[in-house]
C-alpha positions, 0 to 999 in steps of 0.5 A: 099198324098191326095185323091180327088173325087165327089160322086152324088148320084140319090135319088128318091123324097121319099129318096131312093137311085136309081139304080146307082149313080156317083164316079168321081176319081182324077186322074193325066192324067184325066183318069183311069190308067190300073193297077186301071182298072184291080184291082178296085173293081166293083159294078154294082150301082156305075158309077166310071168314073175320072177326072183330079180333081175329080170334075164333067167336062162337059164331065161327065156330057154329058156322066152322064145323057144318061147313068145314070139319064135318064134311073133311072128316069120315065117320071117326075123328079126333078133334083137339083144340086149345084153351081159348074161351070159345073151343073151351065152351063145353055148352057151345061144343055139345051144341056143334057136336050134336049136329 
């Protein structure tokens, strides 16, 4: 068996780690089973949510920046991400920019 996941973290423009950072789970049904929601380990700096591939979907990304990046960052930041299809979708990043 093999294990898929995405791990983002938020780091400031001195290197530091910001409060929370993502955790995107592979799981079969795209969802977090109740049996793993019941015994996962929880820590308040990590935003565990799932995905049927355990990379990040667009729904992660809408949910991502109001309930992460948003509240982590002050009135300027710089934000860089990589090629993958979803951080790369300039329509879906005008839309979670604008909130």
């Amino acid at each position: 068996m093999t294990h898929n996941y995405t791990v983002q973290p938020t780091i400031s423009g001195f290197g530091k780690l910001l409060a929370l950072f993502k955790v995107v789970l592979k799981e079969s049904r795209g969802r977090l089973g109740l049996r793993v929601q019941r015994t996962m380990f929880v820590a308040e700096k990590i935003y565990v949510i799932s995905s049927k591939s355990g990379k990040v979907s667009n729904e992660i990304v809408k949910s991502w920046f109001p309930s992460v990046f948003y509240p982590n960052i002050r009135s300027q930041g710089t934000l860089i991400l990589d090629s993958l299809s979803t951080q790369n979708n300039e329509g879906l990043l005008q839309q979670v920019l604008e909130v």
